[in-house]
C-alpha positions as CSV (number, residue, x, y, z in Angstrom):
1,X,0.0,0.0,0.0
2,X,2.8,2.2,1.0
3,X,4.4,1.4,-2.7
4,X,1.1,2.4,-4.3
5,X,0.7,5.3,-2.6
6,X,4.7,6.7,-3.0
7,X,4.6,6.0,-6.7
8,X,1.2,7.8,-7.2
9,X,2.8,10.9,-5.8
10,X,5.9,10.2,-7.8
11,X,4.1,10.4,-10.6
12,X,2.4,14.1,-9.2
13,X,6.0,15.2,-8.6
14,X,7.4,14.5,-12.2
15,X,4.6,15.7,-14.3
16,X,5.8,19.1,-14.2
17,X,9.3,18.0,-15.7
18,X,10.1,20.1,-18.9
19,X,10.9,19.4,-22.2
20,X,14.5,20.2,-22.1
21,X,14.7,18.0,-18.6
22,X,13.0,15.1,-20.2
23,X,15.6,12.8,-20.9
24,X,14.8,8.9,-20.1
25,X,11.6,7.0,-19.8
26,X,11.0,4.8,-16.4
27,X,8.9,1.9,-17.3
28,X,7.3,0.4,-13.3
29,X,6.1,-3.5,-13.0
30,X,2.9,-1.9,-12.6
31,X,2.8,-0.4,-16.4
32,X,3.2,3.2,-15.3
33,X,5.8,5.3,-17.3
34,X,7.9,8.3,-15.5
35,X,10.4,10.5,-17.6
36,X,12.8,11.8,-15.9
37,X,15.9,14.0,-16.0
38,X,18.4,12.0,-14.7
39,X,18.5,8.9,-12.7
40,X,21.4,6.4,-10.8
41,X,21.2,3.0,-8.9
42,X,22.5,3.4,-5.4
43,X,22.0,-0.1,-3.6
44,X,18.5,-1.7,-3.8
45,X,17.2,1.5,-4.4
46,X,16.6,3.8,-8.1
47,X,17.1,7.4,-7.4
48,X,15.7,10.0,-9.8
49,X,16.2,14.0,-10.5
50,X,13.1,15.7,-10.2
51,X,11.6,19.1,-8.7
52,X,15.0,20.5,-7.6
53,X,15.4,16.8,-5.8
54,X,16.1,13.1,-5.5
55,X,13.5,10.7,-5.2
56,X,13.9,6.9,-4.6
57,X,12.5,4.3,-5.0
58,X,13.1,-0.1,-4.9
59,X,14.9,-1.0,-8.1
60,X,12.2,-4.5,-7.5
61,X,9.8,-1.9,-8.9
62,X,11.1,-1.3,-11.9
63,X,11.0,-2.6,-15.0
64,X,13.1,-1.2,-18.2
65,X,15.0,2.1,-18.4
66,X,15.5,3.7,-21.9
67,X,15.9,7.0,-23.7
68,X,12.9,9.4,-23.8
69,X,11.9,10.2,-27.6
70,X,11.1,13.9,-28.3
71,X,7.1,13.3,-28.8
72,X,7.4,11.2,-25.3
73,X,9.5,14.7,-24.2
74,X,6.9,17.1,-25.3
75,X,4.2,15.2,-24.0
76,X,5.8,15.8,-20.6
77,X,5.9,19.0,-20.8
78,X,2.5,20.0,-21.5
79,X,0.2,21.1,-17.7
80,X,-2.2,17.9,-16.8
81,X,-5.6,18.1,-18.2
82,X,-8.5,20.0,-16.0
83,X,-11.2,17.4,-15.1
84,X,-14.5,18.4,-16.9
85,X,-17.5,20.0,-14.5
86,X,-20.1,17.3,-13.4
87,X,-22.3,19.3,-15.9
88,X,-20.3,18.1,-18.9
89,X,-20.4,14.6,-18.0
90,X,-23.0,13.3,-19.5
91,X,-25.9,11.2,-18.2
92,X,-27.5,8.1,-19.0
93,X,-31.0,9.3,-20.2
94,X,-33.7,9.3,-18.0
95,X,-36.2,6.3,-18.2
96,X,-39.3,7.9,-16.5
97,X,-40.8,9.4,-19.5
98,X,-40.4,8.4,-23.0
99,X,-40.5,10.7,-25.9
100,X,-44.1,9.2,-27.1
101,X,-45.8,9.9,-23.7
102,X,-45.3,13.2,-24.1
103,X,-48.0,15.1,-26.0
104,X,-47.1,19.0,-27.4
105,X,-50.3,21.1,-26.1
106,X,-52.0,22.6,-29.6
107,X,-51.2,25.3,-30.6
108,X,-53.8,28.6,-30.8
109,X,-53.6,28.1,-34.8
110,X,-54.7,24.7,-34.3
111,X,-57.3,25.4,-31.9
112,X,-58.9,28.2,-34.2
113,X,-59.0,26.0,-36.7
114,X,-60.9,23.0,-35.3
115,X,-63.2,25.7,-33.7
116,X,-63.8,26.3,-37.0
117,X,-64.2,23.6,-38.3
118,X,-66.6,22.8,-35.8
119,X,-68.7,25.5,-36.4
120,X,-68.9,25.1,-40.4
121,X,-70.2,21.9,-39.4
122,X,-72.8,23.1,-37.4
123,X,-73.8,24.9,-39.7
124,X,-74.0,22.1,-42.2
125,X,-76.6,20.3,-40.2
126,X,-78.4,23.6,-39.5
127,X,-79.1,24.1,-43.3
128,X,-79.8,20.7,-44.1
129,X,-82.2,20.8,-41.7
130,X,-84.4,23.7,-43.1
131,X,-84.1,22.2,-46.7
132,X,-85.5,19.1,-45.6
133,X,-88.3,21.3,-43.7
134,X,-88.5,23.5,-47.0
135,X,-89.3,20.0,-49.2
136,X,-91.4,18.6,-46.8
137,X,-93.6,22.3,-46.7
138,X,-93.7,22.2,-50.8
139,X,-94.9,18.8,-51.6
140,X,-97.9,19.6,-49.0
141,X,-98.2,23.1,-50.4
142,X,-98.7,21.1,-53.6
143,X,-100.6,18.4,-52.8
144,X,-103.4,21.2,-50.9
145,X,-102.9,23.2,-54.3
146,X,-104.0,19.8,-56.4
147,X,-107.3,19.1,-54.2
148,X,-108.3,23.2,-53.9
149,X,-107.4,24.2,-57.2
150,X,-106.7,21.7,-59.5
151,X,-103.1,22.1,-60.3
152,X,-100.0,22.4,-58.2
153,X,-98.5,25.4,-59.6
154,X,-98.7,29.2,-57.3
155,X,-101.2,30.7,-59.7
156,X,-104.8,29.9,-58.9
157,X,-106.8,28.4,-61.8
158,X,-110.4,29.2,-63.3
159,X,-112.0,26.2,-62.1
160,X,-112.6,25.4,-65.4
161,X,-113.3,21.2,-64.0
162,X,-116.2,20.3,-62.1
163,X,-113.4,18.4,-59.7
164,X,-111.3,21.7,-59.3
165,X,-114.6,23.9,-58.5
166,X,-115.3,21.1,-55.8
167,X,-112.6,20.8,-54.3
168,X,-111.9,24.8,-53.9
169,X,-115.8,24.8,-52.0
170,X,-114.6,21.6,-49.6
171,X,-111.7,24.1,-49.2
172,X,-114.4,26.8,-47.9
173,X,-116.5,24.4,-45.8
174,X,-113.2,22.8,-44.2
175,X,-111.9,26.2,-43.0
176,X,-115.3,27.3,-41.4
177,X,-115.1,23.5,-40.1
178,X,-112.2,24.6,-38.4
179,X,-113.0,28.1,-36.9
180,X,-116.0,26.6,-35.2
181,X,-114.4,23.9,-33.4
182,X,-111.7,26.2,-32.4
183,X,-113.8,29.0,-31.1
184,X,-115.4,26.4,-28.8
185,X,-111.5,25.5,-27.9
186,X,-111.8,21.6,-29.2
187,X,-109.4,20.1,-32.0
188,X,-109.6,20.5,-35.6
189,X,-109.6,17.8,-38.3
190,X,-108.6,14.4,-38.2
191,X,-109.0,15.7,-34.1
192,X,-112.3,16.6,-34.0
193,X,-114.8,15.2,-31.6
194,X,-118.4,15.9,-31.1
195,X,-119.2,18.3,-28.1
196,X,-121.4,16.5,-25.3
197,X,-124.1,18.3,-24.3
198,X,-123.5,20.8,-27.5
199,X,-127.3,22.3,-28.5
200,X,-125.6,23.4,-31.3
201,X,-123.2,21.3,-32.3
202,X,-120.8,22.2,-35.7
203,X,-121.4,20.2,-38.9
204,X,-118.9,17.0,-39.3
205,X,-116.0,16.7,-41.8
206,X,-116.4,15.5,-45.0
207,X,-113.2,13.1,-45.7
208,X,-111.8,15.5,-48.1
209,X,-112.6,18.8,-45.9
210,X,-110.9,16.7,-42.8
211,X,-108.1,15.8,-45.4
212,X,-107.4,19.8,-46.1
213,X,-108.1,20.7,-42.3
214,X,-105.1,18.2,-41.7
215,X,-102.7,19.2,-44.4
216,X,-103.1,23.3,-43.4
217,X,-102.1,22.1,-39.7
218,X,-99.2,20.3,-40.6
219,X,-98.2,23.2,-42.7
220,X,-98.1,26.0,-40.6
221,X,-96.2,23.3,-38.0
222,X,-93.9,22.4,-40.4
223,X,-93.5,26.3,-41.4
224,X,-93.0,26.8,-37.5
225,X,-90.4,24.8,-36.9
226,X,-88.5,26.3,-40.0
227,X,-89.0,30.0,-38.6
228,X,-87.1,29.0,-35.3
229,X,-84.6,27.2,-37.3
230,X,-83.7,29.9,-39.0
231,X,-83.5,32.2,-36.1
232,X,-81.2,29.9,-34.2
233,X,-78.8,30.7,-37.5
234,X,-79.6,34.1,-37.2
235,X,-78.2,34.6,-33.7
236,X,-75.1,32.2,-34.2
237,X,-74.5,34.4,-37.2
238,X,-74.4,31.2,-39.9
239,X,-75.4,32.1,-43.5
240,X,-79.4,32.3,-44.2
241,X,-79.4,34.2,-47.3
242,X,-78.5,31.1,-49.2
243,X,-81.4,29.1,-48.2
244,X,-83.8,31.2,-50.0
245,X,-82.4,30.8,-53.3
246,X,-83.8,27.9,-54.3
């Protein structure tokens, strides 16, 4: 231990020697190299020139003696090298998160755009939805057109058919069907029931006038539900404009 120790300081002691002092190479049992300045055998013991001094040490130790070379001399001569901060060493990578488990936060662009996204789909359903209200309304409107008038176009006709001047008087009766059972507060068409206990009870339906009565009330609710579509697009400011181009 004591060997150890004296050699390892030895080897402090000479590191300093300069190039021109550099003159033989000291190869130890242990595979350590020392150049030296100068060096004699006195007894058992190897005595070198070093730092202004003599140093010994067992000739046992030793293993070759031999002429430093000048890359072996200017290699002695330059300072030790500085052992690099704890910062620079580097660190086996940490194995408590892996690079898949973390997940980047999106970004504002991003979020803006699904928002929007989300909201031109919304609005999507919000048209389809009053076109499919719009069809519904226009195949009634021309089906109550075809019994009243005749025809299914907008422009009334001359009731030039005995069927079309029918079927715009079972238009008449149906209506006045209708505002007597509701100015007594009871339900209209395929809905009506005979008052109990009525002195005066209203004339029934015919099948066609209960047929008309039914079509003008799904109408109106169909036109209803429409109307507050549209205003729901209104207030979330989605396009309306387009749906009455058709």
């Amino acid at each position: 231990m004591h060997k150890v120790k004296f050699i390892a300081a030895l080897l402090c002691l000479l590191a300093s020697v300069s190039v021109a002092e550099a003159q033989y190479v000291l190869t130890l049992k242990n595979g350590r190299q020392i150049i030296v300045q100068t060096y004699r055998e006195e007894g058992t013991m190897m005595k070198f020139t070093g730092m202004g001094g003599e140093i010994a040490i067992g000739k046992d130790q030793v293993q070759s003696i031999r002429p430093a070379s000048a890359k072996e001399r200017i290699e002695a001569a330059k300072p030790p090298l500085a052992r690099p901060p704890e910062s620079a060493v580097a660190q086996p990578p940490s194995t408590t998160s892996r690079p898949s488990d973390v997940r980047p936060s999106p970004s504002p662009a991003a979020t803006q755009d699904q928002g929007a996204q989300q909201r031109a789909e919304e609005e999507k359903v919000y048209q389809q939805k009053v076109k499919d209200l719009t069809q519904q309304i226009r195949e009634l409107r021309e089906r109550y057109s075809l019994i009243t008038r005749g025809n299914k176009g907008p422009e009334p006709s001359f009731f030039t058919t005995e069927e079309a001047f029918r079927g715009h008087q079972e238009d008449l009766l149906s209506r006045l069907r209708d505002a007597q059972l509701k100015a007594q507060g009871l339900p209209s068409g395929s809905d009506a029931t005979s008052p109990q206990f009525s002195l005066d009870p209203p004339p029934a339906y015919s099948e066609k006038q209960k047929e008309l009565s039914d079509l003008r009330s799904r109408i109106a609710a169909l036109e209803s539900d429409r109307d507050r579509l549209i205003e729901e697009m209104k207030a979330k400011n989605f396009d309306t404009a387009s749906l009455f181009l058709d």
